[in-house]
PDB file of N, H, CA, C and O in Angstrom:
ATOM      1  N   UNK A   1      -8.265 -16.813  -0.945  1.00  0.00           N
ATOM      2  CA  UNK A   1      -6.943 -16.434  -0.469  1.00  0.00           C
ATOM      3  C   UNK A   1      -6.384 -17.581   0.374  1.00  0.00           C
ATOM      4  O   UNK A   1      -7.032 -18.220   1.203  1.00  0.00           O
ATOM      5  N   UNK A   2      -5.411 -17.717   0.134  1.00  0.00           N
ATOM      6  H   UNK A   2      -4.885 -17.199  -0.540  1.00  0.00           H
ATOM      7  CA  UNK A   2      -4.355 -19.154   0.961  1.00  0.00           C
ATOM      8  C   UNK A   2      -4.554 -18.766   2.252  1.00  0.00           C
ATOM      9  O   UNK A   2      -4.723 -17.553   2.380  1.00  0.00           O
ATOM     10  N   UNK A   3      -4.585 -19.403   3.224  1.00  0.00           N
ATOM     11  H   UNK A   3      -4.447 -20.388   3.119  1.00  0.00           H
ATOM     12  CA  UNK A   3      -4.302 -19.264   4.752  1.00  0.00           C
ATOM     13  C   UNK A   3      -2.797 -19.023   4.749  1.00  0.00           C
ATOM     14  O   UNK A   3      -1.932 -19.639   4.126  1.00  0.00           O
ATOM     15  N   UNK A   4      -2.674 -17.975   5.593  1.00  0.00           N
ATOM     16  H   UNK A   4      -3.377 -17.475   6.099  1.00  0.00           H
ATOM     17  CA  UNK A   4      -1.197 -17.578   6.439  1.00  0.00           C
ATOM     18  C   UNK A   4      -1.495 -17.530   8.429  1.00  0.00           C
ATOM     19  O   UNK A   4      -2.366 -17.552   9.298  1.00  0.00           O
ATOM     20  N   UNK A   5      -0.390 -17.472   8.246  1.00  0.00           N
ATOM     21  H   UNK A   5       0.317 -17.454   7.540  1.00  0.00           H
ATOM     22  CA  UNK A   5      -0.283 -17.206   9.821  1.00  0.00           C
ATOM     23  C   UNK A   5      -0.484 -15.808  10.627  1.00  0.00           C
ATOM     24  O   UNK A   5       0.212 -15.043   9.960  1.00  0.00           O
ATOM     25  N   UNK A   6      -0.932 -15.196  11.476  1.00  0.00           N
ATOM     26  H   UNK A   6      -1.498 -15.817  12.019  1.00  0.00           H
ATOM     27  CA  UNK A   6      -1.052 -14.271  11.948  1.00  0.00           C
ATOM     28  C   UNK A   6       0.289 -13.313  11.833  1.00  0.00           C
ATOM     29  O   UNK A   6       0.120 -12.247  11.241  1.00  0.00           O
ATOM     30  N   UNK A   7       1.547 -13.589  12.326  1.00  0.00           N
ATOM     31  H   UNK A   7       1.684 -14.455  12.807  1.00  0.00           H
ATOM     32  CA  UNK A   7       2.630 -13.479  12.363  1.00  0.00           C
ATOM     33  C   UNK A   7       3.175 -13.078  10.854  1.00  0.00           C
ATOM     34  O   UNK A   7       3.596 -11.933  10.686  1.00  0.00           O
ATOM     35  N   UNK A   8       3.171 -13.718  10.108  1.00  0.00           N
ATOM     36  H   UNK A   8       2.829 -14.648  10.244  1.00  0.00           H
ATOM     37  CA  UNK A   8       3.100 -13.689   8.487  1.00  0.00           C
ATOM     38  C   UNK A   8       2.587 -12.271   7.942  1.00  0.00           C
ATOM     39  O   UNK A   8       3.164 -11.344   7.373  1.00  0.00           O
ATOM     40  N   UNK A   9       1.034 -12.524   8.423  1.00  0.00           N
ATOM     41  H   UNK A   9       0.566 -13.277   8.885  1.00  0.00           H
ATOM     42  CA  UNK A   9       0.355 -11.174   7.843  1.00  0.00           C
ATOM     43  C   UNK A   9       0.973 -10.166   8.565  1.00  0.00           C
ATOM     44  O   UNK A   9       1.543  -9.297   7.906  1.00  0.00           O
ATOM     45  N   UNK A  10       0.982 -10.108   9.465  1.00  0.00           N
ATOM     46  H   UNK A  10       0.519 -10.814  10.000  1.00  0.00           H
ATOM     47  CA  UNK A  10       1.678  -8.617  10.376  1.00  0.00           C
ATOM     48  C   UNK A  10       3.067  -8.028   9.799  1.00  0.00           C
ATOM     49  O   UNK A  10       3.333  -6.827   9.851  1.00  0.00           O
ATOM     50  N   UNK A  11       3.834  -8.902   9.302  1.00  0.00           N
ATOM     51  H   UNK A  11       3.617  -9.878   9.260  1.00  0.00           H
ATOM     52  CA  UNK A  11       4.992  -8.889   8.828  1.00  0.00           C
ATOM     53  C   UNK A  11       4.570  -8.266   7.266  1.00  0.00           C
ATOM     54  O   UNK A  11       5.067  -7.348   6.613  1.00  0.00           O
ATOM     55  N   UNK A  12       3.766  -8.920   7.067  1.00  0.00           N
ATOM     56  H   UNK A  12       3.363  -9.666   7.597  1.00  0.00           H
ATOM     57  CA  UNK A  12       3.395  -8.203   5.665  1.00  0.00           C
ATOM     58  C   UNK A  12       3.047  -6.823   5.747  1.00  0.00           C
ATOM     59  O   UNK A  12       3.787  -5.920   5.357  1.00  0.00           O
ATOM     60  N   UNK A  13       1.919  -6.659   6.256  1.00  0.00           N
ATOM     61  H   UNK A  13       1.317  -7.392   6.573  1.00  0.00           H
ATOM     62  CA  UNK A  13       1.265  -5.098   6.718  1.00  0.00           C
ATOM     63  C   UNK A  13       2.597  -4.659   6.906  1.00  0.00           C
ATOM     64  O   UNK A  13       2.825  -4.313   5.747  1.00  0.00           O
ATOM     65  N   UNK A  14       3.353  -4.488   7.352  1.00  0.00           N
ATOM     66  H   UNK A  14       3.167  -4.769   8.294  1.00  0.00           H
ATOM     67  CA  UNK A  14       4.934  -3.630   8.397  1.00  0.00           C
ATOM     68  C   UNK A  14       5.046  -3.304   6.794  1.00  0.00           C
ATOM     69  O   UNK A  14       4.522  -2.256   6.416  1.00  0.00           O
ATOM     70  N   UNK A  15       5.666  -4.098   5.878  1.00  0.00           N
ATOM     71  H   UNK A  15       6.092  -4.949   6.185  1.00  0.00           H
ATOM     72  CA  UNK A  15       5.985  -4.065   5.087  1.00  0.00           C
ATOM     73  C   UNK A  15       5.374  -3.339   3.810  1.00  0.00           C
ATOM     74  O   UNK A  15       6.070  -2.861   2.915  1.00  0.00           O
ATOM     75  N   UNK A  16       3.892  -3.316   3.842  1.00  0.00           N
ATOM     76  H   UNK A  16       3.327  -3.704   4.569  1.00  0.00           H
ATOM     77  CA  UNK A  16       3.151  -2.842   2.614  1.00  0.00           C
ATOM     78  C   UNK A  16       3.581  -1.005   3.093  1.00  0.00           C
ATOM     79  O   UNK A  16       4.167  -0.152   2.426  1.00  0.00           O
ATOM     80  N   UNK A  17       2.882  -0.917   4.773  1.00  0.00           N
ATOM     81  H   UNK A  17       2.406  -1.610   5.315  1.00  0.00           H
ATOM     82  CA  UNK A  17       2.973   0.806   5.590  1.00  0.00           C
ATOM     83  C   UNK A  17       4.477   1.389   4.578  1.00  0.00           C
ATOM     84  O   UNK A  17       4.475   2.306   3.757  1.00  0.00           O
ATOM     85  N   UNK A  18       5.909   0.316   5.076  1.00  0.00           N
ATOM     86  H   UNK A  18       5.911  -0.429   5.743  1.00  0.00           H
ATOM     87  CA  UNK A  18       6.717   0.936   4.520  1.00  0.00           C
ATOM     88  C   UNK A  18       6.695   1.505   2.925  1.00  0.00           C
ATOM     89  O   UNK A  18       6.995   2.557   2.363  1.00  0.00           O
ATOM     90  N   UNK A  19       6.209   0.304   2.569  1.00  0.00           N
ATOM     91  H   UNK A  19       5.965  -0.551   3.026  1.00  0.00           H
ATOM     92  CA  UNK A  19       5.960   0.674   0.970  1.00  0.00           C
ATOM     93  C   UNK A  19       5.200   2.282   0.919  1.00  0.00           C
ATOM     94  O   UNK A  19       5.478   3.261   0.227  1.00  0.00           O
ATOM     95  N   UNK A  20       4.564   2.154   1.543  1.00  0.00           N
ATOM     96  H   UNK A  20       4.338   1.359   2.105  1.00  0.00           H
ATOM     97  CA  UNK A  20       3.378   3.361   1.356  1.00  0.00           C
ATOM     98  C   UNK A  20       4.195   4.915   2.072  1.00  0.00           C
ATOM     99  O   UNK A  20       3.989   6.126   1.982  1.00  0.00           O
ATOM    100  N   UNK A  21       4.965   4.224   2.625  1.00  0.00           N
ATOM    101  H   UNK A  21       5.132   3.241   2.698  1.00  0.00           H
ATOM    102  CA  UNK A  21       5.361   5.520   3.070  1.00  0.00           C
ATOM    103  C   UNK A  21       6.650   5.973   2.266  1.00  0.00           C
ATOM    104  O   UNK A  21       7.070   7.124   2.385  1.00  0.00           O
ATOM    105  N   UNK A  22       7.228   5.105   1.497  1.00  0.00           N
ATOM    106  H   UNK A  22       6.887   4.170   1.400  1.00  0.00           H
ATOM    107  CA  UNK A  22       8.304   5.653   0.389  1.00  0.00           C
ATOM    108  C   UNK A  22       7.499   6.348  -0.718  1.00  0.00           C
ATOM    109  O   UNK A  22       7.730   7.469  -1.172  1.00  0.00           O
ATOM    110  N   UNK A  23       6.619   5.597  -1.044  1.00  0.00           N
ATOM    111  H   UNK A  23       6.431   4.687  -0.675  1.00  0.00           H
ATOM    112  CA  UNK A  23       5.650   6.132  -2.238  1.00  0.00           C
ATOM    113  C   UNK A  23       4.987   7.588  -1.471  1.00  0.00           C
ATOM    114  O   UNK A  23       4.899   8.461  -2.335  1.00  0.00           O
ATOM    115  N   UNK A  24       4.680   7.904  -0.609  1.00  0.00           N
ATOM    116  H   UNK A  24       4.752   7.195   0.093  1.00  0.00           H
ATOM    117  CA  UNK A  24       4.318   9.117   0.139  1.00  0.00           C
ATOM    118  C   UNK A  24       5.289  10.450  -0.417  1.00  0.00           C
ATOM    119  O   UNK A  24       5.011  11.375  -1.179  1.00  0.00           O
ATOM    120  N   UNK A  25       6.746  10.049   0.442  1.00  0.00           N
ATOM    121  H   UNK A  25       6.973   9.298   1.062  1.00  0.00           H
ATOM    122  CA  UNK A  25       8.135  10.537  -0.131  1.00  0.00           C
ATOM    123  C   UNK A  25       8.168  11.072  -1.539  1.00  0.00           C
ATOM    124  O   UNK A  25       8.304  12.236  -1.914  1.00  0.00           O
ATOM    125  N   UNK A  26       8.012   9.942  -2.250  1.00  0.00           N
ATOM    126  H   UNK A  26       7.901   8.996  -1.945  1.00  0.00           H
ATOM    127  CA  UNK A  26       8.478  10.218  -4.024  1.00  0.00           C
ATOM    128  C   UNK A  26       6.960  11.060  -4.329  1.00  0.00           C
ATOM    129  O   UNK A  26       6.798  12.183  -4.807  1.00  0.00           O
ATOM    130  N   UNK A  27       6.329  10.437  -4.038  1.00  0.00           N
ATOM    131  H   UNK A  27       6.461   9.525  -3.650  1.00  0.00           H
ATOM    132  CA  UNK A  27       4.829  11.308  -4.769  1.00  0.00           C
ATOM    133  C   UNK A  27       4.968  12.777  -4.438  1.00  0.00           C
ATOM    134  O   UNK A  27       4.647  13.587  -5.308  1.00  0.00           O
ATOM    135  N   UNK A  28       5.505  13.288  -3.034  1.00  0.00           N
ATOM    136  H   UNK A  28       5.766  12.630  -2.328  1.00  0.00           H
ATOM    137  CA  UNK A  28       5.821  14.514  -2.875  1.00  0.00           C
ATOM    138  C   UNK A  28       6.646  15.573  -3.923  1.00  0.00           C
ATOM    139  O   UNK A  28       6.552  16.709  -4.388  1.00  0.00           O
ATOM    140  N   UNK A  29       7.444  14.478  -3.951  1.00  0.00           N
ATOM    141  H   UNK A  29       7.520  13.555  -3.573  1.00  0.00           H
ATOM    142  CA  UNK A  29       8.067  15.481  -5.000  1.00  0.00           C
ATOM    143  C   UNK A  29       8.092  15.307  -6.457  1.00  0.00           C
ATOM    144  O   UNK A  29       8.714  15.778  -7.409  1.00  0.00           O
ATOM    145  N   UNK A  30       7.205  14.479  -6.256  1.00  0.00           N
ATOM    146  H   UNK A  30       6.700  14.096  -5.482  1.00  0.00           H
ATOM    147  CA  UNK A  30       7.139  14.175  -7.863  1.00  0.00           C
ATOM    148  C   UNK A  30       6.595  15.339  -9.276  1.00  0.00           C
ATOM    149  O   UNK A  30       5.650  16.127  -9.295  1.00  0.00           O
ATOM    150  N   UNK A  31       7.657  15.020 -10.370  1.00  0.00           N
ATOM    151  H   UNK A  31       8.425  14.380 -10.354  1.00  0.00           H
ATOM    152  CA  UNK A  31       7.325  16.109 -11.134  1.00  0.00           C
ATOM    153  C   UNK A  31       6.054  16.462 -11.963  1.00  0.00           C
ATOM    154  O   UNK A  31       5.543  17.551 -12.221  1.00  0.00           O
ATOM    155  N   UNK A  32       5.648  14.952 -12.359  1.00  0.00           N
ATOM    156  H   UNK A  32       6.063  14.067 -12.149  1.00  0.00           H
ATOM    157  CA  UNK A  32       4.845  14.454 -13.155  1.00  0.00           C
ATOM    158  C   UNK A  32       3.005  15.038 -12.771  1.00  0.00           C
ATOM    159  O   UNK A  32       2.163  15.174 -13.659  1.00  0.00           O
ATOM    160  N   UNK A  33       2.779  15.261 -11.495  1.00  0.00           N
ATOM    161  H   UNK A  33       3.463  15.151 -10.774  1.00  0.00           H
ATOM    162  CA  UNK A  33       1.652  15.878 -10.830  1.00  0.00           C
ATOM    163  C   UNK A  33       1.336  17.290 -11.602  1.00  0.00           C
ATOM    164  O   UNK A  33       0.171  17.686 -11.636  1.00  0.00           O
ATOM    165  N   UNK A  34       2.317  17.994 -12.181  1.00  0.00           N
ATOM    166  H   UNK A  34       3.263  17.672 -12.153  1.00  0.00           H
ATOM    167  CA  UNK A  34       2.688  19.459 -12.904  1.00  0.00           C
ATOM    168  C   UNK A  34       1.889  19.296 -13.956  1.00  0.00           C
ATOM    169  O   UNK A  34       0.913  20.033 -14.095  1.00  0.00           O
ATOM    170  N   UNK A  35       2.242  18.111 -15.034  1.00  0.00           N
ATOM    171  H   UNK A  35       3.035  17.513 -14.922  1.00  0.00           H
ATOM    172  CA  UNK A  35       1.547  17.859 -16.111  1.00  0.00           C
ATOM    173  C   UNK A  35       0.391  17.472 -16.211  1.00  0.00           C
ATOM    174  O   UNK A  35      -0.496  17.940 -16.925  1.00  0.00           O
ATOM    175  N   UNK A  36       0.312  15.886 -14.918  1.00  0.00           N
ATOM    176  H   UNK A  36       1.033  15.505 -14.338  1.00  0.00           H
ATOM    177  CA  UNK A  36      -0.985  15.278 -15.427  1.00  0.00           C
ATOM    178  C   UNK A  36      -1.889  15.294 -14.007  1.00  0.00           C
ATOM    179  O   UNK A  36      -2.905  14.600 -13.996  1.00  0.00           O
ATOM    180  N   UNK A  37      -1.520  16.116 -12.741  1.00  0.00           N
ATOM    181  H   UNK A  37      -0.695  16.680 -12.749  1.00  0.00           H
ATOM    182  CA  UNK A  37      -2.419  16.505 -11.441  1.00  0.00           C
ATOM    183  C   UNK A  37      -2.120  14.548 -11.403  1.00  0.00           C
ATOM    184  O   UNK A  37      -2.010  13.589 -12.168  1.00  0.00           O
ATOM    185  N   UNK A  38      -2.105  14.914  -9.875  1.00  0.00           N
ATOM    186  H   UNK A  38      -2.194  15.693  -9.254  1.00  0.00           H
ATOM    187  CA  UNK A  38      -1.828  13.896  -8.948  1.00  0.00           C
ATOM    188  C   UNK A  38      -2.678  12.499  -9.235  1.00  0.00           C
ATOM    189  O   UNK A  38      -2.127  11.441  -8.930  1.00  0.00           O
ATOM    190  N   UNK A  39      -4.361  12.466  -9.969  1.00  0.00           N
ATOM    191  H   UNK A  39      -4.808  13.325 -10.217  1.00  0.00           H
ATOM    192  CA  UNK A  39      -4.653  11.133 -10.256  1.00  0.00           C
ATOM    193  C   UNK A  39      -4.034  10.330 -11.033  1.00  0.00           C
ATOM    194  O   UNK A  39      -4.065   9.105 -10.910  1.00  0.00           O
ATOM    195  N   UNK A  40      -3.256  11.108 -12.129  1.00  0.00           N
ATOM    196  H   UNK A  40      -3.231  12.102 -12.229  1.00  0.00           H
ATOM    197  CA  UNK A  40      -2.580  10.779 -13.078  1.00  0.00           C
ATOM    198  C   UNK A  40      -0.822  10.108 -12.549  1.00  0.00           C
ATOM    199  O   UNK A  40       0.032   9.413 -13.099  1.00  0.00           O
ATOM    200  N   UNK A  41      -0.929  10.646 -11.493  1.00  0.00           N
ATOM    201  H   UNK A  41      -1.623  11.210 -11.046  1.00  0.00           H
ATOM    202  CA  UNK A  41       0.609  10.460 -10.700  1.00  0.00           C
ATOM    203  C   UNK A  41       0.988   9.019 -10.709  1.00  0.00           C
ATOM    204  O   UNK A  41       0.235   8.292 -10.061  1.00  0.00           O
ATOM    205  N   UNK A  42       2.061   8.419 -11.344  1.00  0.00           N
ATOM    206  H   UNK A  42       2.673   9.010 -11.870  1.00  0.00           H
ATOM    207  CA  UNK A  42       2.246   6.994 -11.289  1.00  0.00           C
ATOM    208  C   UNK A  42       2.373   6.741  -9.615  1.00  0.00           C
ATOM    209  O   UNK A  42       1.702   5.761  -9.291  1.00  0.00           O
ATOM    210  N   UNK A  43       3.114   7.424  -8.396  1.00  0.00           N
ATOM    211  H   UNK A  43       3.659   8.220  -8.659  1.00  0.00           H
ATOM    212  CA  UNK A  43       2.909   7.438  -7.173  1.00  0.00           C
ATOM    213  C   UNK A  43       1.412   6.634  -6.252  1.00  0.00           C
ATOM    214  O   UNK A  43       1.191   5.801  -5.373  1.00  0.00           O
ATOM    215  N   UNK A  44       0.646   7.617  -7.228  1.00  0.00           N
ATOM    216  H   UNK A  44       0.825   8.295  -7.941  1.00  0.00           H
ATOM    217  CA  UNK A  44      -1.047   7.628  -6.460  1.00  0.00           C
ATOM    218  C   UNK A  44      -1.342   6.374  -7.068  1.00  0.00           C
ATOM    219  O   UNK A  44      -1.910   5.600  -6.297  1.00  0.00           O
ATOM    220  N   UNK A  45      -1.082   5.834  -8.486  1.00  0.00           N
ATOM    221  H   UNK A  45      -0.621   6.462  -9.112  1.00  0.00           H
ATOM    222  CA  UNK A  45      -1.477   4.946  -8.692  1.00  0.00           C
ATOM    223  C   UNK A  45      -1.001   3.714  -7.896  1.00  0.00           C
ATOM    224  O   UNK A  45      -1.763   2.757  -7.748  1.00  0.00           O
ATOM    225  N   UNK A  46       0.178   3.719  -7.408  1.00  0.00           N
ATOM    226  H   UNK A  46       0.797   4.495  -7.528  1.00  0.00           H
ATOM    227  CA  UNK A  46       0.827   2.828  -6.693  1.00  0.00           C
ATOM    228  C   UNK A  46       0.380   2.740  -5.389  1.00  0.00           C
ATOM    229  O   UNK A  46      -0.171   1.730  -4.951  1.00  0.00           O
ATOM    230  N   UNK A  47       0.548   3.556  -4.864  1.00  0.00           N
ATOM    231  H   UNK A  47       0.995   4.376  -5.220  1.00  0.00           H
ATOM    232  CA  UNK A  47      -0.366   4.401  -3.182  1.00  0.00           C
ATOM    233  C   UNK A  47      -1.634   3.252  -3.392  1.00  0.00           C
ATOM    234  O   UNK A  47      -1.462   2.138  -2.895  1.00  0.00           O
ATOM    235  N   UNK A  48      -2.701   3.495  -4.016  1.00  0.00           N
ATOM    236  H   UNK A  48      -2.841   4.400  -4.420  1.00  0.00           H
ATOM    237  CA  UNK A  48      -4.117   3.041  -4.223  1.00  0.00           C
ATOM    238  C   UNK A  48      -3.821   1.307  -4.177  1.00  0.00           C
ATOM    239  O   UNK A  48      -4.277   0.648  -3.243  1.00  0.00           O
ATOM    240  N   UNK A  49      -3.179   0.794  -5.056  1.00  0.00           N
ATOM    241  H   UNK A  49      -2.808   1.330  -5.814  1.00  0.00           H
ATOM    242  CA  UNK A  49      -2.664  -0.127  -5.409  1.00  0.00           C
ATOM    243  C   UNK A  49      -1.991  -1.185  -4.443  1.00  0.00           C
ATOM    244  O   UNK A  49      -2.041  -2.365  -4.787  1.00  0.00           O
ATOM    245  N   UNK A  50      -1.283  -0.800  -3.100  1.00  0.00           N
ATOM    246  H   UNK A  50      -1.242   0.160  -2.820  1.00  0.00           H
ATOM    247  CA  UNK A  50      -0.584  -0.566  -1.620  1.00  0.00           C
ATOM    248  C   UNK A  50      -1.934  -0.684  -0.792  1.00  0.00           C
ATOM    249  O   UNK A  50      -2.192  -1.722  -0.183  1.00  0.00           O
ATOM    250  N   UNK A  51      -2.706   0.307  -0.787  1.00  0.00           N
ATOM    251  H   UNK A  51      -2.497   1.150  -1.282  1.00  0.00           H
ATOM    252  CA  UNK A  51      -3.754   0.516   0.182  1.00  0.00           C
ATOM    253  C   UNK A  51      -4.809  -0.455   0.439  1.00  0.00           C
ATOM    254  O   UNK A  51      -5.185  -0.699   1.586  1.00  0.00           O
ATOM    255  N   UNK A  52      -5.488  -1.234  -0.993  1.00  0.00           N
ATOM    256  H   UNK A  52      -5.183  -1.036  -1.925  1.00  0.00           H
ATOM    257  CA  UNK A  52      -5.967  -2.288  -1.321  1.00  0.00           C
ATOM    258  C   UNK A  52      -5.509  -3.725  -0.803  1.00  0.00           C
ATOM    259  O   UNK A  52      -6.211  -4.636  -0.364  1.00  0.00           O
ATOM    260  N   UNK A  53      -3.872  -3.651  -1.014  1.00  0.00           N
ATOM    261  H   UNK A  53      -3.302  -2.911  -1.370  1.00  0.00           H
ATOM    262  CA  UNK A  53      -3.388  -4.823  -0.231  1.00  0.00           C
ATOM    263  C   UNK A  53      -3.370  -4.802   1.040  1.00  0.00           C
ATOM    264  O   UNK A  53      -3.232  -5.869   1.640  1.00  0.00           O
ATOM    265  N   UNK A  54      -3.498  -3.643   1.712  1.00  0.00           N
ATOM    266  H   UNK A  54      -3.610  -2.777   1.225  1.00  0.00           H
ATOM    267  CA  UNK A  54      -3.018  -3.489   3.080  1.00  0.00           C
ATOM    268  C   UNK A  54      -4.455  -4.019   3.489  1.00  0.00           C
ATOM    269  O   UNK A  54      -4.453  -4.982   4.255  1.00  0.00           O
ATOM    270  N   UNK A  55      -5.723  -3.503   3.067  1.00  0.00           N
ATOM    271  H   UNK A  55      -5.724  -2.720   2.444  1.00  0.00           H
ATOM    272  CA  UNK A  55      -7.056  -3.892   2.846  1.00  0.00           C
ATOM    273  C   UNK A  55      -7.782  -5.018   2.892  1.00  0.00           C
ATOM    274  O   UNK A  55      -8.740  -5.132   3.657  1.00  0.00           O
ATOM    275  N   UNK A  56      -7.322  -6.134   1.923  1.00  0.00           N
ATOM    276  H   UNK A  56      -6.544  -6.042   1.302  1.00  0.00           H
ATOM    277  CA  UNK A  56      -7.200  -7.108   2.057  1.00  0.00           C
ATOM    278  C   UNK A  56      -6.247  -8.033   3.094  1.00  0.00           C
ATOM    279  O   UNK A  56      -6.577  -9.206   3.273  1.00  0.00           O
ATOM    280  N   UNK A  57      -5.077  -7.497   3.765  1.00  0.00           N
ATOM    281  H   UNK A  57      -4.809  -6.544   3.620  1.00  0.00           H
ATOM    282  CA  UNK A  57      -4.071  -8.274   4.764  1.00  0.00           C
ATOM    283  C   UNK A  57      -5.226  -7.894   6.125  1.00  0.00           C
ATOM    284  O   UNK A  57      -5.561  -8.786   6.904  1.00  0.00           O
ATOM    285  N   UNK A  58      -5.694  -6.617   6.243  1.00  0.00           N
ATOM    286  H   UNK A  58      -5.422  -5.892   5.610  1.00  0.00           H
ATOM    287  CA  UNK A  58      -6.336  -6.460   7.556  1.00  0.00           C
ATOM    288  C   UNK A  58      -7.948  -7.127   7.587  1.00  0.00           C
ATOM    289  O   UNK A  58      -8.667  -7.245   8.579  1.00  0.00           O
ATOM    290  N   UNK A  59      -8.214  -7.461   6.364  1.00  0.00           N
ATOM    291  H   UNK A  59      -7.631  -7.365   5.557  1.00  0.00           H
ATOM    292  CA  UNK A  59     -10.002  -8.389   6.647  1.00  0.00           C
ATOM    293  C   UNK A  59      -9.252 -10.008   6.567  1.00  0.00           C
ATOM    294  O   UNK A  59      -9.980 -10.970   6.812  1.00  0.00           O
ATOM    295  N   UNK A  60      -7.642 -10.269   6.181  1.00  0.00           N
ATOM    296  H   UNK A  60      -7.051  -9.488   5.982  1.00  0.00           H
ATOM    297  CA  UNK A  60      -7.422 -11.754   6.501  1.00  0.00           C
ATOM    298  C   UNK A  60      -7.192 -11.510   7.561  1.00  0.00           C
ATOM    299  O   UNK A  60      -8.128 -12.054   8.147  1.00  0.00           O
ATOM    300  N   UNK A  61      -6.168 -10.743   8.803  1.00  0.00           N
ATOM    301  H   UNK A  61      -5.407 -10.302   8.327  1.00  0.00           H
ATOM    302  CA  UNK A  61      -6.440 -10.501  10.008  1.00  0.00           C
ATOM    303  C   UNK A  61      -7.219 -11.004  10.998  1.00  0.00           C
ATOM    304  O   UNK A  61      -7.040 -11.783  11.934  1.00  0.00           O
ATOM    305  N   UNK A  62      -8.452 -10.147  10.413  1.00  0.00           N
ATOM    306  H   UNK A  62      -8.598  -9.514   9.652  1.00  0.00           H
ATOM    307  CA  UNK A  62      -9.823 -10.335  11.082  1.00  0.00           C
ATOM    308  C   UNK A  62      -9.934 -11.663  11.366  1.00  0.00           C
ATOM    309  O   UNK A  62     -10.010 -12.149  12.494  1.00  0.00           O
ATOM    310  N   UNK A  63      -9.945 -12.402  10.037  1.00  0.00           N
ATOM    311  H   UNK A  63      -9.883 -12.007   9.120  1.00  0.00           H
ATOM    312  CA  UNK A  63     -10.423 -13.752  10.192  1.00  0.00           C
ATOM    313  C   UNK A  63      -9.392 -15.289  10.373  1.00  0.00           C
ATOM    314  O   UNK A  63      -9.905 -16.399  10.227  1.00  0.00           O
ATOM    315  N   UNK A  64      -8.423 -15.169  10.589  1.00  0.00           N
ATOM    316  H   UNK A  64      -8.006 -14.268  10.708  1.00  0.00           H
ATOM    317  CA  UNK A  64      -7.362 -15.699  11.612  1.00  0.00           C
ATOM    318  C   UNK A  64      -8.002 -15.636  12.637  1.00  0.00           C
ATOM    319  O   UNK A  64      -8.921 -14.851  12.874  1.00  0.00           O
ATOM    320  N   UNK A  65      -7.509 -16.567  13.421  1.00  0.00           N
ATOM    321  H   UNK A  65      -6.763 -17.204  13.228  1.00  0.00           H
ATOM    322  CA  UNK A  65      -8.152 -16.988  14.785  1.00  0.00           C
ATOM    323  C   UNK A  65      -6.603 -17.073  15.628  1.00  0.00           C
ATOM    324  O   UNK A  65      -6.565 -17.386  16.818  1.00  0.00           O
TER     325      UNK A  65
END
């Protein structure tokens, strides 16, 4: 992974949370959970997908000095 700046990543994280929290929103009401239950939910897949990056921004975190 490229080096960023502390500042950088934080800005990112702000940014992924928001992501995650629109996808929160839509997954709620999403219709598609009816047919294919929530693993199947394009939402969750996105959610998971979000969570991983956020995952990876907080172990580059870590290792910023």
């Amino acid at each position: 992974m490229a080096k960023y700046n502390k500042e950088s990543l934080k800005a990112e994280k702000t940014r992924i949370n928001h992501l995650l929290d629109l996808e929160n929103r839509n997954c709620a009401k999403c219709k598609d959970k009816a047919e294919s239950g929530c693993e199947g939910c394009y939402h969750d897949r996105r959610k998971k997908h979000l969570a991983e990056m956020k995952e990876r921004i907080a172990q580059s975190l870590a290792n910023v000095q």
